[in-house]
KEDREN-665648 format. One record per residue (C-alpha): z, x, y; residue in three letters. Coordinates in steps of 0.25 Angstrom, whole numbers. Each point is the difference from the previous one (the first is absolute). Layout:
REM residues N
     c3     c1     c2  resn
      Z      X      Y   ala
...
END
This chain:
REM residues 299
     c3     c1     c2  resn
      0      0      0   unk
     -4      8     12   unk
     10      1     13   unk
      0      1     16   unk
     11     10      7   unk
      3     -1     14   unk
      9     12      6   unk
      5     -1     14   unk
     11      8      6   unk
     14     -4     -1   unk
      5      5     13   unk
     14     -7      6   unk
     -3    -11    -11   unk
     10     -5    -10   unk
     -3      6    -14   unk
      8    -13     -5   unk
     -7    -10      8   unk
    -15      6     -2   unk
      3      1    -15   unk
      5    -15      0   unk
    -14     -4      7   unk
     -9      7     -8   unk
      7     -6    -12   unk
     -4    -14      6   unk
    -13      3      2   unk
     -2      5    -13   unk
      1     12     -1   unk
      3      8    -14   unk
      3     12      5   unk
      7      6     10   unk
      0     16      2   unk
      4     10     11   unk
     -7     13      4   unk
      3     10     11   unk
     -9      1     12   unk
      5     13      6   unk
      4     12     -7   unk
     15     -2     -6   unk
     -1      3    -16   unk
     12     -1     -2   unk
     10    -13      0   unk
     14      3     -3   unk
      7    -14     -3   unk
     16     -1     -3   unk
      1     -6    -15   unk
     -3    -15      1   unk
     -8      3     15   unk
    -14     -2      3   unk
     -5      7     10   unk
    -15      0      7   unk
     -6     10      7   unk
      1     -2     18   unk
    -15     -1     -2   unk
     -3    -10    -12   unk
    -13     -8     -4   unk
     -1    -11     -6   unk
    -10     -6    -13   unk
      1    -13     -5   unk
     -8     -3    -12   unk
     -7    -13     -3   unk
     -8     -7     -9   unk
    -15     -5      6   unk
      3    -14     -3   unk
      7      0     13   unk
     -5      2     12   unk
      1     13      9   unk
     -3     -9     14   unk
     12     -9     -5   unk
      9     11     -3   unk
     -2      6     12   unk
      3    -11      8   unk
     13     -3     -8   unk
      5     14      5   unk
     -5     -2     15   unk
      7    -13      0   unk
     13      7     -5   unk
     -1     14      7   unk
    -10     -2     10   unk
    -15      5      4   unk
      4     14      1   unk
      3      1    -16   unk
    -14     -7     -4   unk
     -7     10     11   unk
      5     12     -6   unk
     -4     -6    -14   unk
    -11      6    -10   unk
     -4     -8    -12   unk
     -8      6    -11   unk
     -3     -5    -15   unk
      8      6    -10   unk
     -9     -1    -15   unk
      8     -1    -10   unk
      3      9    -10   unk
     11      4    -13   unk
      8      5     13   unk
     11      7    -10   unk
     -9      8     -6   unk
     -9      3     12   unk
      6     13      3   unk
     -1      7    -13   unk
    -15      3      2   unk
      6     12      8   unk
     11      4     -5   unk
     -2     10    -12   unk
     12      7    -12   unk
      9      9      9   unk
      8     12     -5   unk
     13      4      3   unk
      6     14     -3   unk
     -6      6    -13   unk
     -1    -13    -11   unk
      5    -12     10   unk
    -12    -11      1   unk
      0    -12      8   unk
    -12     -8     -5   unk
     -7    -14      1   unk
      3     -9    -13   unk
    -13     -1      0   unk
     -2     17      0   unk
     -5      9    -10   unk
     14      9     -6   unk
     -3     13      4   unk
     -5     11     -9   unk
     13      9      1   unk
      8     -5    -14   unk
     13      2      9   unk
     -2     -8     11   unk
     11    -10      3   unk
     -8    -12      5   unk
      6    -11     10   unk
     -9    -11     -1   unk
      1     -9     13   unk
     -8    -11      6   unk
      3     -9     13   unk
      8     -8     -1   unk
     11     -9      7   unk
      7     13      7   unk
     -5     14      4   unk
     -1     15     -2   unk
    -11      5     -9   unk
      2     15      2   unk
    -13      0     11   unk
     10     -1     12   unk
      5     15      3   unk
     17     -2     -1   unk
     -3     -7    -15   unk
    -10     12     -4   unk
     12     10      6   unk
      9     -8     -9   unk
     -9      1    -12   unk
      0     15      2   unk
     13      3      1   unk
      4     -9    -13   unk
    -11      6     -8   unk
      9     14      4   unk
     11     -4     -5   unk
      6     -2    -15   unk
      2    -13     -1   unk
      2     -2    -14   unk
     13     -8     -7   unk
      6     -1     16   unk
      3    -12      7   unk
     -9     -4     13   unk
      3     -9     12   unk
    -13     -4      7   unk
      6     -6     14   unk
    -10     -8      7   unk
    -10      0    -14   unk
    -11    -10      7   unk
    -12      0    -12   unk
     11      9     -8   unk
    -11     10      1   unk
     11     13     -1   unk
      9     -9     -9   unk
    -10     -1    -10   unk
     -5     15      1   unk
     14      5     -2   unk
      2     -7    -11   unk
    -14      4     -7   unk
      6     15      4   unk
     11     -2     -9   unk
     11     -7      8   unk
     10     -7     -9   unk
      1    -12      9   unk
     -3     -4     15   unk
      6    -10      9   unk
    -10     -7     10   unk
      5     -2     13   unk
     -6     -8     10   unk
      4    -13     10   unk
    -14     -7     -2   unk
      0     -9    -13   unk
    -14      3      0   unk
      0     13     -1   unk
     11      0    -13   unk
    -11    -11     -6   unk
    -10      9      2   unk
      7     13     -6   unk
      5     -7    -11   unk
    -14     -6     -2   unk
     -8     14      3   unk
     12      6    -11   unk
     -3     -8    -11   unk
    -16      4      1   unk
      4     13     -2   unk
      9     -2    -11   unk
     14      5      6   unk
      6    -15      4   unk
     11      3    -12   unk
      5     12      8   unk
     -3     -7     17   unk
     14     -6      4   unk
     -5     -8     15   unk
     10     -4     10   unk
      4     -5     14   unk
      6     11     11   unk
     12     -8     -2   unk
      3      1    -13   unk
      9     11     -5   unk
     -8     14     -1   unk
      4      9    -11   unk
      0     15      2   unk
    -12      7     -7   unk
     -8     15     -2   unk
    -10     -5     10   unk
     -1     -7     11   unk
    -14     -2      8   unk
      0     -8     14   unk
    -14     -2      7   unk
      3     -9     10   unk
      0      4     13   unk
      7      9     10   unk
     11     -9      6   unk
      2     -6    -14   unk
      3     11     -5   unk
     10      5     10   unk
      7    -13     -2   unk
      0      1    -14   unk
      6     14     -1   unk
     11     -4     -4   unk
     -4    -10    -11   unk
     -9     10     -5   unk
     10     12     -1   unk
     10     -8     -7   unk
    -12     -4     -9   unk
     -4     13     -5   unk
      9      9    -10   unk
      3     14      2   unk
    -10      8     -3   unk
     -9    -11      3   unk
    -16      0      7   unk
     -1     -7     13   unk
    -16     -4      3   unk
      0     -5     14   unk
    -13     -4      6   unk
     -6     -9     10   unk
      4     11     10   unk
     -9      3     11   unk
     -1     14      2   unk
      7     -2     15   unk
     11     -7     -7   unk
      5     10    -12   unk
      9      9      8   unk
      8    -13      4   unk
      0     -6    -15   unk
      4     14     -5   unk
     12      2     10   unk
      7    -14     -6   unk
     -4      5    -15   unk
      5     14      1   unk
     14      0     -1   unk
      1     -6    -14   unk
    -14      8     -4   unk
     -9     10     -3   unk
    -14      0      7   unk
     -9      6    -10   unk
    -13     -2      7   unk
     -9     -8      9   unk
    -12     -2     -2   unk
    -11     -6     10   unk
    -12     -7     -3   unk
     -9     -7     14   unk
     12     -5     10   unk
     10     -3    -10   unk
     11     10     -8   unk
      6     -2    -15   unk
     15      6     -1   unk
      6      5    -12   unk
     15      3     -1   unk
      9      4    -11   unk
     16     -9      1   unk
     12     10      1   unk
     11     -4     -6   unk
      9      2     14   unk
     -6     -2     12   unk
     -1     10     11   unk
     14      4     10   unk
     -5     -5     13   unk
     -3     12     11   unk
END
């Protein structure tokens, strides 16, 4: 069935009250893009946040008219909203698959593969193979914080030690630990969604016996590993829920981190561990740290 969009900009508009109209006039979806140049959004858990400069799309079916619909958002937010409007059809397509004609098998460290269900294995006999396709939440190793992530797993000896994954999304780096060995993981992440997802995505690869998935509030039990690719400000907040959460001796993964933003999460993490490396891939930084049993006396 083929679509129409129309995108305006959202300027001093209500997200609430746009959202609300579209929905009345049909719309089936709603989504958000940035119109200037902030990539990165940090919300608070359970925050939504847009960018100052957002644009707008709904998406509607052709059996309703783009005229109409235009005029039901003038009547409601005036002419300036409808002159700033652009329609353009929309043909329809298998949208969740759509993006797989680019996206190839990745590797990660000597034997760590990130492919397409639909993907040839590769040739190495050794390879450990994530299989992932879209699905209701992200992370497919194409975005540079998850490949760092992958990286740094596929470095590590993972095998028979517990895991925590905080803030799992796909469970991309849950499911990779546990093909590296891991005894166990515990997913962790506020979006129902996203524990769907990974708990989904876990059982296509075989490993849902060994995926424990759970809300931030639940109780977190200490484990070997613990990886955190959030974002920045998450993580600072989260430091101490994250030290208590890793054992001595432990592996801390945190990424997410804009390069400009590592000195400040290192500083909070530093007194209770070790900073092993950081490693740099475009804008954006992964951290690996090793837990001490004590932390440091403060200078």
């Amino acid at each position: 069935m083929p679509f129409y969009e129309i995108e305006f900009p959202l300027a001093t508009l209500s997200s609430e009250e746009i959202e609300a109209a579209l929905q009345e006039l049909g719309a089936v979806s709603i989504t958000y893009a940035d119109l200037g140049d902030e990539p990165v959004l940090e919300p608070r858990p359970g925050e939504i946040k847009l960018w100052s400069a957002t644009l707008v799309r709904g998406l509607f079916q052709d059996t309703t008219d783009p005229a109409r619909t235009l005029t039901g958002l003038a009547l409601r937010f005036g002419d300036a909203v409808t002159a700033a409007a652009r329609v353009r059809p929309v043909a329809d397509q298998a949208w969740e698959r759509a993006w797989l004609v680019d996206w190839k098998s990745m590797q990660f460290g000597a034997r760590l593969w990130v492919c397409p269900t639909t993907a040839e294995a590769p040739v190495d006999a050794d390879a450990v193979i994530v299989r992932l396709d879209p699905g209701l939440a992200f992370g497919t190793g194409t975005h540079p914080t998850t490949a760092l992530c992958l990286e740094a797993l596929a470095q590590l000896d993972l095998v028979g030690k517990s895991v925590l994954d905080y803030g799992t999304g796909s469970g991309i780096l849950a499911i990779a630990a546990l093909k590296l060995g891991a005894a166990t993981v515990t997913a962790v992440d506020l979006d129902p969604q996203a524990l769907i997802a990974s708990r989904e995505n876990a059982e296509r690869n075989g490993v849902a016996a060994s995926l424990r998935t759970q809300p931030p509030e639940a109780p977190l039990t200490a484990g070997d590993c613990v990886i955190a690719n959030i974002l920045a400000g998450i993580l600072i907040e989260l430091q101490p829920v994250l030290t208590a959460a890793c054992r001595a001796g432990g592996e801390l993964l945190l990424s997410g981190i804009l390069q400009t933003q590592a000195a400040e999460v290192v500083k909070v993490y530093e007194p209770w561990f070790d900073i092993l490396t950081t490693v740099t891939r475009e804008d954006w930084c992964c951290v690996r740290a090793r837990r001490r049993e004590f932390p440091c006396a403060p200078e």
